[in-house]
Backbone bond lengths (Angstrom), bond angles and torsions (degrees), N, CA, C in turn:
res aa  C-N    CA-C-N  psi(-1)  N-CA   C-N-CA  omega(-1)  CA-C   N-CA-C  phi
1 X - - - 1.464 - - 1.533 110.40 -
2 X 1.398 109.55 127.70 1.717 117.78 166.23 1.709 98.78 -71.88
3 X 1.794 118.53 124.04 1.333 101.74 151.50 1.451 94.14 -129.53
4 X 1.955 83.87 150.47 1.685 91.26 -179.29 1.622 91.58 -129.66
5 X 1.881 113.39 147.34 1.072 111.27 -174.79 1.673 93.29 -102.18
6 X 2.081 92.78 154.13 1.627 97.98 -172.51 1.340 101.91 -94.92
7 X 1.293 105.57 -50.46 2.006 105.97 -172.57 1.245 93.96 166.08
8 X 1.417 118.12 121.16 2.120 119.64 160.34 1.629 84.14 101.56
9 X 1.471 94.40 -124.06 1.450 101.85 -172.49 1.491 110.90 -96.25
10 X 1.432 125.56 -12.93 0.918 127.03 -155.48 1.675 107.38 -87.69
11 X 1.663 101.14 135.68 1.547 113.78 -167.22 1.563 110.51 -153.73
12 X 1.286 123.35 123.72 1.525 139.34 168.95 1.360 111.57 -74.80
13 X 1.556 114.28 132.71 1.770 99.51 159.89 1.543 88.55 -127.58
14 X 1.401 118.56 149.06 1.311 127.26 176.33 1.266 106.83 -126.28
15 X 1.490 98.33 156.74 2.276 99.45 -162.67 1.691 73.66 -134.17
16 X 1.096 90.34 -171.55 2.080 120.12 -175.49 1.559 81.51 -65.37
17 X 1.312 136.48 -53.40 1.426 126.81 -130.20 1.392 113.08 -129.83
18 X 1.641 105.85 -13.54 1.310 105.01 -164.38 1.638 90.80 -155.78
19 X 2.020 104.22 156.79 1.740 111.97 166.61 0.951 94.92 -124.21
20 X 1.385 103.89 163.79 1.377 137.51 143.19 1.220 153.49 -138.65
21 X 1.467 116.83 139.84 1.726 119.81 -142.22 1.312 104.57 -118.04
22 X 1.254 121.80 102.50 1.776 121.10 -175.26 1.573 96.77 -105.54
23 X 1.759 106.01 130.83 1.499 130.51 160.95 1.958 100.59 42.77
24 X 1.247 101.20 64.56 1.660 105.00 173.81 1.654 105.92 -99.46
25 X 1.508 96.35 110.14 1.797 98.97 159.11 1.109 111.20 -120.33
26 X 1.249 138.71 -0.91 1.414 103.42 172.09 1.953 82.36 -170.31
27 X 1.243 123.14 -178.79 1.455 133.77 -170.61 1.547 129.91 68.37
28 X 1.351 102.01 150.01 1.619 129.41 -171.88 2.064 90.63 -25.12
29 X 1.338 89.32 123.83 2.211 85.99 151.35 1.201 127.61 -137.29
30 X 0.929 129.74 119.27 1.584 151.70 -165.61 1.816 90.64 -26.54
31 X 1.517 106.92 155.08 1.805 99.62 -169.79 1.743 79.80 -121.20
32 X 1.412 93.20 133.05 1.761 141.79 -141.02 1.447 86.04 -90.38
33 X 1.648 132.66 157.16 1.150 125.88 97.09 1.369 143.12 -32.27
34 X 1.597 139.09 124.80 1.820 96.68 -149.05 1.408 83.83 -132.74
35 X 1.772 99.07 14.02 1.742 90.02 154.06 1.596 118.67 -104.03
36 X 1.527 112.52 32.87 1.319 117.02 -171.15 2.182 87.48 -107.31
37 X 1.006 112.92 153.66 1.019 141.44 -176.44 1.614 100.25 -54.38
38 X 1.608 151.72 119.39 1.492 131.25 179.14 2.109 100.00 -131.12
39 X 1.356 92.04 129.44 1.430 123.00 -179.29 1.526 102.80 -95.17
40 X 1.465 110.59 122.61 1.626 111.28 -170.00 1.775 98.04 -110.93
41 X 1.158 139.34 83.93 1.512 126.75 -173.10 1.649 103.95 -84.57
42 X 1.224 129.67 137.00 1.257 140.18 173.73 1.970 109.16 -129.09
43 X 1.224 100.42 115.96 1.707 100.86 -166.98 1.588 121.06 -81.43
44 X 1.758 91.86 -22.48 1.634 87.63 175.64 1.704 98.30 -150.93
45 X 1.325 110.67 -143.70 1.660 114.18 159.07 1.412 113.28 -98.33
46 X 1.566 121.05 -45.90 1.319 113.14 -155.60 1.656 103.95 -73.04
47 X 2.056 88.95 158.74 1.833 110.71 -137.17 1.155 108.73 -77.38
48 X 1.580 125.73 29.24 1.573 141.03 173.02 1.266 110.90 -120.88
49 X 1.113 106.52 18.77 1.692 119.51 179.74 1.273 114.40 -134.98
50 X 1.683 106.04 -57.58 1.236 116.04 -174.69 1.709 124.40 -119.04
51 X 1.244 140.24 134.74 1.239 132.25 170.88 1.770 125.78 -147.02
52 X 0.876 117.39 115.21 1.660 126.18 -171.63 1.321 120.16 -23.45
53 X 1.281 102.74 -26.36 1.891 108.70 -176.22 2.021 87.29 -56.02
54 X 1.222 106.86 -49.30 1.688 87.80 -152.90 1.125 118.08 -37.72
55 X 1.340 123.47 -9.71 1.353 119.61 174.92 1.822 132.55 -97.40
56 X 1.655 91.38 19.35 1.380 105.02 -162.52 1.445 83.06 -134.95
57 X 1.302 133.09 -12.32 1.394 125.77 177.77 1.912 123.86 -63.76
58 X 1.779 86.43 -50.64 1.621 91.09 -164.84 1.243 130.83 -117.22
59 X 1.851 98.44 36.45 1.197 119.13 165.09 1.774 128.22 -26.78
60 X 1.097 108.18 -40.68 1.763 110.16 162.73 1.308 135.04 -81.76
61 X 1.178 95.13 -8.13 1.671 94.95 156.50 1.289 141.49 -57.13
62 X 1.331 154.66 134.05 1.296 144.46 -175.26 1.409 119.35 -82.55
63 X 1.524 124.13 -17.14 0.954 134.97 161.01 1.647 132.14 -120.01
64 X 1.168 159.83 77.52 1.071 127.34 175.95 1.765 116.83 -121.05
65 X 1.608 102.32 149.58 1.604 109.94 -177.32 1.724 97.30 -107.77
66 X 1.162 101.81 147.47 1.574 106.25 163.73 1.577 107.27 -123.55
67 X 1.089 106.45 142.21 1.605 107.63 174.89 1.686 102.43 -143.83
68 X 1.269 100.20 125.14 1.527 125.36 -169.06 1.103 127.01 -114.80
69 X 1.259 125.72 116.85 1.790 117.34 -175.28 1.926 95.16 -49.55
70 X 1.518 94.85 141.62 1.630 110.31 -175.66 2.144 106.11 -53.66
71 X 1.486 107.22 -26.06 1.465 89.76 172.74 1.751 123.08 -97.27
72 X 1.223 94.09 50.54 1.806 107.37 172.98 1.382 102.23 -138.82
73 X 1.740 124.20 -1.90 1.303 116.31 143.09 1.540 145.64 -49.04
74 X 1.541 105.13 -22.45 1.166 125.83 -169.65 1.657 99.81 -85.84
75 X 1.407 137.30 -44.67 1.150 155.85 177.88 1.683 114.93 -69.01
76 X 1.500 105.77 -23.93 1.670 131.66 179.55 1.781 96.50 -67.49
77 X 1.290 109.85 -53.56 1.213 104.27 -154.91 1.483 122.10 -100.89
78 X 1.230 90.23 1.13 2.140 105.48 146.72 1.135 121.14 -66.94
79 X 1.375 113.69 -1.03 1.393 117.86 179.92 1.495 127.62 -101.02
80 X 1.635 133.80 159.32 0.969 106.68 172.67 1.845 121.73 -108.26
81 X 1.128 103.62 77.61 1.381 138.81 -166.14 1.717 104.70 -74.50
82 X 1.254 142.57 -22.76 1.296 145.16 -150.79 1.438 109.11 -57.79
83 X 1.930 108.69 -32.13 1.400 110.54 -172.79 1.546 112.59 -70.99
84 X 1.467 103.39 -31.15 1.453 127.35 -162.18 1.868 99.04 -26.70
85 X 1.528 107.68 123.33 0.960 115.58 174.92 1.781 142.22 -92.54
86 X 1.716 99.91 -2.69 0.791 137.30 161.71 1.349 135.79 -101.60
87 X 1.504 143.62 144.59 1.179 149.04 -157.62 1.296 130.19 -99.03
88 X 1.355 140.73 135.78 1.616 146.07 -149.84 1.683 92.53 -148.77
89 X 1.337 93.89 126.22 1.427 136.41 145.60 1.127 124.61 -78.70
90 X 1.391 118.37 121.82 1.561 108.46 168.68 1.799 111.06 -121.10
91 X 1.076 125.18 121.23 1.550 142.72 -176.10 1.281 119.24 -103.61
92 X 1.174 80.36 117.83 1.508 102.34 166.45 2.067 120.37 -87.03
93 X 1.500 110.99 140.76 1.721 95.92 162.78 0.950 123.39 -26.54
94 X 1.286 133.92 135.16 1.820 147.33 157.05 1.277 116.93 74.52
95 X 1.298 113.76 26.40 1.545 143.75 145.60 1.212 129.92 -37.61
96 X 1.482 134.32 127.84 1.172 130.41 -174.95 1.762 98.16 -130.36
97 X 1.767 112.13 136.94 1.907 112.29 -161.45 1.295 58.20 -145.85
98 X 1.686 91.86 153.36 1.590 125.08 162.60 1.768 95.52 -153.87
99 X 1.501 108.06 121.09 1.567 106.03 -166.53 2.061 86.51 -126.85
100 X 1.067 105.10 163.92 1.564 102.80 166.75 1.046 132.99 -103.89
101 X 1.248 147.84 127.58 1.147 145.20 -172.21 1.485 106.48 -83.71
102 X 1.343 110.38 -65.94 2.333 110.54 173.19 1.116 90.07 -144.66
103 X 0.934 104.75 -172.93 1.892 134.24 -164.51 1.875 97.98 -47.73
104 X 0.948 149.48 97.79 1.457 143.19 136.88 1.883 91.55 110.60
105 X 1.477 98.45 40.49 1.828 91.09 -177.02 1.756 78.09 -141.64
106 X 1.038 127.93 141.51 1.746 135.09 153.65 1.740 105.14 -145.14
107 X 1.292 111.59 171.01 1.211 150.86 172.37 1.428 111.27 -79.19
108 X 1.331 128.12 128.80 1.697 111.67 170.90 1.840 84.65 -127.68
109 X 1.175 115.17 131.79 1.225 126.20 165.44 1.827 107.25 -136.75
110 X 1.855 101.30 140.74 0.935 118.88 144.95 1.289 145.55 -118.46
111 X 1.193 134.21 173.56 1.418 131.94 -173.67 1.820 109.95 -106.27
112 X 1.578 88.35 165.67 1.981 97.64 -172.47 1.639 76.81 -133.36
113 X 1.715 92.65 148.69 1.633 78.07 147.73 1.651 122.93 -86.41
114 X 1.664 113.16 -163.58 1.629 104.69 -164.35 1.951 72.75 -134.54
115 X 1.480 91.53 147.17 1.268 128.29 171.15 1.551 111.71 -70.80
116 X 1.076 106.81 -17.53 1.774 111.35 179.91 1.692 104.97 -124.01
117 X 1.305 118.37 -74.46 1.369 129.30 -169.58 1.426 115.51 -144.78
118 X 1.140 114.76 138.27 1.766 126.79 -176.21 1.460 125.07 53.13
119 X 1.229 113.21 -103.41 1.871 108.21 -174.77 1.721 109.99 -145.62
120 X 1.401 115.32 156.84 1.673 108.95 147.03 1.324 119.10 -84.68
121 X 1.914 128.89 -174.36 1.070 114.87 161.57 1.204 111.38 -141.05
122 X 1.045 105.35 143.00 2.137 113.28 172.14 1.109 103.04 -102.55
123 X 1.275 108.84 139.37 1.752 103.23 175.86 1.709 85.97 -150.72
124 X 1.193 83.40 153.12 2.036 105.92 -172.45 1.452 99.72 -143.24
125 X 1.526 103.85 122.01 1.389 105.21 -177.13 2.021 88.11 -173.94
126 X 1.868 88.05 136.60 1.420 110.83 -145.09 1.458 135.83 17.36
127 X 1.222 112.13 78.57 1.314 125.68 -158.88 1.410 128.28 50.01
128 X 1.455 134.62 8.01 1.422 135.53 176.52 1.668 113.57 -98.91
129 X 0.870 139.25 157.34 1.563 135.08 -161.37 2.009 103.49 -147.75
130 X 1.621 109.23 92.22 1.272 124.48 -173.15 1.684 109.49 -87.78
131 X 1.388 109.64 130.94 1.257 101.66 178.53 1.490 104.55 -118.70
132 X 1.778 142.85 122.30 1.008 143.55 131.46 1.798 127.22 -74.70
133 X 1.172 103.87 111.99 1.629 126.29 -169.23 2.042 97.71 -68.17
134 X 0.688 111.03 -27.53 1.729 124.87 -160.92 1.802 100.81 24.61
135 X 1.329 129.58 -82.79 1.399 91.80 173.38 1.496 100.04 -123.13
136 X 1.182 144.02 19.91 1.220 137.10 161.08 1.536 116.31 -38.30
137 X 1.198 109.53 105.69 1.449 130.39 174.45 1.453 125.24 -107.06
138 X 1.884 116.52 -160.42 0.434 128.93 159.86 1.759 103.67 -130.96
139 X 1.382 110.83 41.94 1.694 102.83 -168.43 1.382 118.93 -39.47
140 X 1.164 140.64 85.64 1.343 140.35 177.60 1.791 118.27 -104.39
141 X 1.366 111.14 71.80 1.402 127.33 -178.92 1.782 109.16 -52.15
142 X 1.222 83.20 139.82 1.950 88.38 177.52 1.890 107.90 -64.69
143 X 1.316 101.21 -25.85 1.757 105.86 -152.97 1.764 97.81 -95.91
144 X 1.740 111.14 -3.40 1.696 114.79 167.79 1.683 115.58 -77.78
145 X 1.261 98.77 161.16 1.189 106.54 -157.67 1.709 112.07 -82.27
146 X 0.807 137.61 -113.44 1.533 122.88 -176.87 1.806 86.26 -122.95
147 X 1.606 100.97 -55.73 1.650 115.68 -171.03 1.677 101.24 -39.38
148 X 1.159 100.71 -67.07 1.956 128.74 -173.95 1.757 104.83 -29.63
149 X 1.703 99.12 -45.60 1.168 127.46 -159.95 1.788 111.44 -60.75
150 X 1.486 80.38 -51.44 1.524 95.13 -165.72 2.022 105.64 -103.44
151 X 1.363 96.66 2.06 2.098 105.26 165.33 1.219 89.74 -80.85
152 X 1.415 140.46 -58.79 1.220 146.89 -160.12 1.820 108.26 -79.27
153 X 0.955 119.55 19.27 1.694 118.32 176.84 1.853 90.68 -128.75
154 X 1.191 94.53 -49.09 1.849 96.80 -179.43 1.505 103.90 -36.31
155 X 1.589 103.69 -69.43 1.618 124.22 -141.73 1.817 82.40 -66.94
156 X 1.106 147.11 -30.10 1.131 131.59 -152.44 1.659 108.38 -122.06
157 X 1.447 122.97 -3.03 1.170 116.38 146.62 1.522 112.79 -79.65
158 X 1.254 110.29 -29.92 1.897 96.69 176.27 1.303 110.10 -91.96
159 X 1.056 126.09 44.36 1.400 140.71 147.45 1.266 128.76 -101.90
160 X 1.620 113.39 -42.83 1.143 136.51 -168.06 1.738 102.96 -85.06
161 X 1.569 96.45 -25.22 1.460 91.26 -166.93 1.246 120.43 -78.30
162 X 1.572 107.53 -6.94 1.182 122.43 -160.65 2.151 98.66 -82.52
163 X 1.438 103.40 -27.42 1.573 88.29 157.91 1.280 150.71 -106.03
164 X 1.738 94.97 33.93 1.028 112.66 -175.52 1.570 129.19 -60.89
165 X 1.440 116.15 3.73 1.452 117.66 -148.17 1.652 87.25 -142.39
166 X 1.599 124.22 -4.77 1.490 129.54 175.08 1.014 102.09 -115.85
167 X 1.776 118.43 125.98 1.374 126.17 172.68 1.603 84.83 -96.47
168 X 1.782 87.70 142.41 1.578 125.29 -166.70 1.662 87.06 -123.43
169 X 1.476 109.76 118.16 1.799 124.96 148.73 1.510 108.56 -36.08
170 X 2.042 88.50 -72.83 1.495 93.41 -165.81 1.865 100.18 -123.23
171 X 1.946 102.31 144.67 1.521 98.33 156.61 1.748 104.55 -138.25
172 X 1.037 88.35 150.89 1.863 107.67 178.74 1.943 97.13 -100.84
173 X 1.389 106.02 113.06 1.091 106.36 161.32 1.137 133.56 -142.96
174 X 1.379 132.99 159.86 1.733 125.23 -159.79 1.476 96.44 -77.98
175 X 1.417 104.51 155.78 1.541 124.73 170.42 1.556 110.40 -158.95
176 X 1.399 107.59 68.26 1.199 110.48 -174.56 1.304 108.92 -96.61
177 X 2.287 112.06 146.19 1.405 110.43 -172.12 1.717 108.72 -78.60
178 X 1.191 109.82 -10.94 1.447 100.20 -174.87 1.659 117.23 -63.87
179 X 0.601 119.67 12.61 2.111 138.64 -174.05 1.581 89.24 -92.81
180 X 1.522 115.28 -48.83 1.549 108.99 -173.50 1.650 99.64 70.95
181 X 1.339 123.59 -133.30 1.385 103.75 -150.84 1.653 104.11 -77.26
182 X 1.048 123.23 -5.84 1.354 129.55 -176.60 1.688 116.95 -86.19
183 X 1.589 104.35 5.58 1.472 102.11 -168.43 1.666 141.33 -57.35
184 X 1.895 72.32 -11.02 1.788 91.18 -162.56 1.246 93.19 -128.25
185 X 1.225 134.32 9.68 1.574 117.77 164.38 1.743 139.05 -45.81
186 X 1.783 104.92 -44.96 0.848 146.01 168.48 1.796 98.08 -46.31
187 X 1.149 113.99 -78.83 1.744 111.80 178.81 0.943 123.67 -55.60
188 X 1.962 120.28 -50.26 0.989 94.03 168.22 1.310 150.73 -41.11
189 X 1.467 120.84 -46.48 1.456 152.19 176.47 1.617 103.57 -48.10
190 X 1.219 101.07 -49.86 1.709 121.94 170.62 2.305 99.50 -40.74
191 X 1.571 77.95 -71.06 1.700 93.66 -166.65 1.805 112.55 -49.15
192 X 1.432 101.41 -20.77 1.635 111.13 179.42 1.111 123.81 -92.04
193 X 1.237 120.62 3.90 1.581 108.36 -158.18 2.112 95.45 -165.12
194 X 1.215 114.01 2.75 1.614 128.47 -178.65 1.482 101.49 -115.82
195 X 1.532 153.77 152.62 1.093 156.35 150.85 1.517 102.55 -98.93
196 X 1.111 94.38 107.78 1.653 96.64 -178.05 1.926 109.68 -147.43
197 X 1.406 80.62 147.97 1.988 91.23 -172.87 1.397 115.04 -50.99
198 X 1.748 88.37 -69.29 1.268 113.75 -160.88 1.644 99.79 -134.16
199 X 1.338 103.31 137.96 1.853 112.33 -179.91 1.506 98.81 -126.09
200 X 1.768 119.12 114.74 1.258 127.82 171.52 1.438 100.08 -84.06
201 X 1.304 127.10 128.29 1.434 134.29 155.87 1.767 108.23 -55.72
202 X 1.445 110.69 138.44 1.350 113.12 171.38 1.492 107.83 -135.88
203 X 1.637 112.15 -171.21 1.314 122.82 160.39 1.995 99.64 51.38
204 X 0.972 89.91 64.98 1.971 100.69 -166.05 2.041 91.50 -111.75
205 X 0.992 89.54 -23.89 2.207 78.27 -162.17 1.632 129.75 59.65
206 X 1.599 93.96 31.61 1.158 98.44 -164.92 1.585 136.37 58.31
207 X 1.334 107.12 36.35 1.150 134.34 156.77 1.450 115.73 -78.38
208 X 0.945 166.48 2.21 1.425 164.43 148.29 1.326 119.49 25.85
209 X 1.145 125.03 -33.25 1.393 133.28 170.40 1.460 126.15 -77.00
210 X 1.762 98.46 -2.34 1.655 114.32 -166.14 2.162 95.53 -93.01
211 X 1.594 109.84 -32.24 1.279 117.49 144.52 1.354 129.59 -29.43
212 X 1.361 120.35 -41.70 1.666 117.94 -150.09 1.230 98.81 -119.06
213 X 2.069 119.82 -13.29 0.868 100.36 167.13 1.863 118.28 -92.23
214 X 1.134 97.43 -8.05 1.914 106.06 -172.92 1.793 79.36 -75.00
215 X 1.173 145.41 -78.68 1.081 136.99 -135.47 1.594 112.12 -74.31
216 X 1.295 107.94 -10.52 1.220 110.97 163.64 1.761 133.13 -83.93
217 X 1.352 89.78 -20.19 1.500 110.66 162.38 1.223 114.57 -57.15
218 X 1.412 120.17 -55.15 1.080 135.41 -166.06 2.030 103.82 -53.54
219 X 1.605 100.15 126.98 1.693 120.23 168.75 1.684 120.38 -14.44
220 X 1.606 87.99 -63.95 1.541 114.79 -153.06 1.315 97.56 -126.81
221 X 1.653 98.39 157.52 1.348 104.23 148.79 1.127 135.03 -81.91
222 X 1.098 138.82 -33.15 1.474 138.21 133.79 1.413 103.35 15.05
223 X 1.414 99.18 -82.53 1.493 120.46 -167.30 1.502 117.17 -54.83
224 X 1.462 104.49 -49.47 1.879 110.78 169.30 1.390 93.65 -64.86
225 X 1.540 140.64 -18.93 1.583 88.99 -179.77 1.339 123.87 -114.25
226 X 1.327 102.61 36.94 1.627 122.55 150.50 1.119 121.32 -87.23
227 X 1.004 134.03 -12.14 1.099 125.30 177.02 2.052 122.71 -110.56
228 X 1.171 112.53 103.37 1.567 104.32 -167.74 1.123 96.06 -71.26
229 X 1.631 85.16 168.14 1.795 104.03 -165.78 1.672 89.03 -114.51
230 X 1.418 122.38 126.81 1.139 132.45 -177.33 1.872 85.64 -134.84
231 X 1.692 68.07 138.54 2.034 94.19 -157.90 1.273 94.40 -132.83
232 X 1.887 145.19 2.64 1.170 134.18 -145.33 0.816 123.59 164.02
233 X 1.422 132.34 131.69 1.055 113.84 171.56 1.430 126.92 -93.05
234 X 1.601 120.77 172.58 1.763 106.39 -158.31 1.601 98.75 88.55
235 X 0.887 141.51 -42.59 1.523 143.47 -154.45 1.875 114.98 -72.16
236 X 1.512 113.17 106.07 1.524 106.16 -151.50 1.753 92.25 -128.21
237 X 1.116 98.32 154.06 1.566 115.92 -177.20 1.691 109.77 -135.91
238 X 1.349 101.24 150.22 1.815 117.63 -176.04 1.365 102.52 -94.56
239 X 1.106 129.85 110.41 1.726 127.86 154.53 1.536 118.58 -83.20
240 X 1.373 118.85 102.37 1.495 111.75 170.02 1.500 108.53 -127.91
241 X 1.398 132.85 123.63 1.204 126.67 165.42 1.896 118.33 64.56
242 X 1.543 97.36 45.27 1.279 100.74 149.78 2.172 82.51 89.35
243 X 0.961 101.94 -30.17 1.608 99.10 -175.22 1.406 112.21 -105.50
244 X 1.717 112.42 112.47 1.824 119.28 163.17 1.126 110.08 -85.13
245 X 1.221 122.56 166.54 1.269 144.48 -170.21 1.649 119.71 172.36
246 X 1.488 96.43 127.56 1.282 98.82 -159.24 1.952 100.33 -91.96
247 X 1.565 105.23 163.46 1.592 92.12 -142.63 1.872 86.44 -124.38
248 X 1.161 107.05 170.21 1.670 92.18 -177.81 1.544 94.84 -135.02
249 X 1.190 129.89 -5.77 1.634 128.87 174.02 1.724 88.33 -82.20
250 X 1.416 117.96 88.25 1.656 87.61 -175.72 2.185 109.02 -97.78
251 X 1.154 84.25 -163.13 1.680 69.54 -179.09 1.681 95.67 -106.43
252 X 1.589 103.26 147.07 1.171 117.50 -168.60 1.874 116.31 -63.50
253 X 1.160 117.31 150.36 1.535 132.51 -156.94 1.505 94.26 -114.70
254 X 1.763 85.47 134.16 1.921 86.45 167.04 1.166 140.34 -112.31
């Protein structure tokens, strides 16, 4: 899989046959095959996740599915969408989608709930197992109360725990500095108790430096080299066989 990151949370992975577009509002996107199959994931409503253009974007495509956490339905139908020639899902937590990609190839995705708004997603498709977090956290604000503190550590280890028993290639997860000393709680917890390849930092605000300091925290190297260092946006890496690597012929942005 080609993945290229867009900006915030938003991230493409592209296969031989099929894309995919997690929480795109706004920035450069790699220019598609647009006879390849395109997966639109949107994790919640709010406008760093989600925004109406996506449906005005990929008009040349021959295929596209959108699948939307169920509370960006409500915002769907202010629209005047009726022609829309393409198809939307709306998901709810603890959801099970199976969509097709071609003849005897589909998508199996499930849902998490989200610690803030709408859902995560697992998706398994030809043996690789992708995780987008969209805002599943660990939001643990300095200015919450002790109770707040510890609802919000519960609700999001029994979320997390739930993939404890699926090794994940790839997960996209928030590591935002506004938490202050709490920024990295959330991953860590992730990094202990998830088997996972590779962990893209997201939901940064263009903080980039909030990257270099979590991975420097980190014990081992082992441990830093799970975690990619995303410095940019535009910035895309090759996954083949257990090995990433970030690529510098990248494919051109539009």
């Amino acid at each position: 899989m080609l993945i290229t990151y867009i900006e915030h949370s938003g991230f493409a992975v592209e296969w031989e046959d099929c894309i995919w577009l997690f929480d795109y509002y706004r920035g450069a996107l790699p220019v598609w095959d647009t006879k390849k199959s395109l997966f639109i994931f949107s994790s919640h409503e709010h406008r760093d996740h989600f925004v109406p253009e996506i449906f005005d974007l990929f008009s040349g495509f021959e295929k596209v599915h959108y699948i939307l956490s169920s509370d960006i339905q409500k915002e769907v139908k202010k629209l005047p969408l009726e022609n829309l020639p393409h198809g939307i899902d709306y998901v709810k937590p603890g959801e099970n989608l199976k969509l097709a990609v071609r003849e005897n190839q589909s998508i199996q995705i499930k849902t998490l709930d989200s610690t803030d708004r709408g859902v995560a997603f697992l998706i398994d498709y030809q043996e690789q197992s992708v995780f987008h977090a969209g805002d599943l956290n660990a939001w643990v604000w300095e200015e919450d109360s002790k109770a707040e503190k510890q609802d919000m550590i519960t609700r999001y280890q029994r979320e997390v725990d739930k993939l404890m028993r699926i090794p994940l290639n790839i997960a996209f997860l928030p590591l935002d500095h506004r938490l202050e000393d709490n920024y990295d709680m959330g991953i860590h917890y992730f990094m202990e108790h998830v088997n996972t390849e590779y962990i893209f930092p997201m939901h940064l605000w263009g903080r980039y430096s909030t990257v270099t300091k979590f991975r420097d925290s980190l014990p081992g190297t082992g441990q830093r080299s799970k975690i990619v260092n995303v410095t940019h946006p535009g910035q895309q890496w090759e996954y083949e066989k257990a090995e990433l690597k970030e690529i510098t012929d990248k494919r051109r942005l539009g």
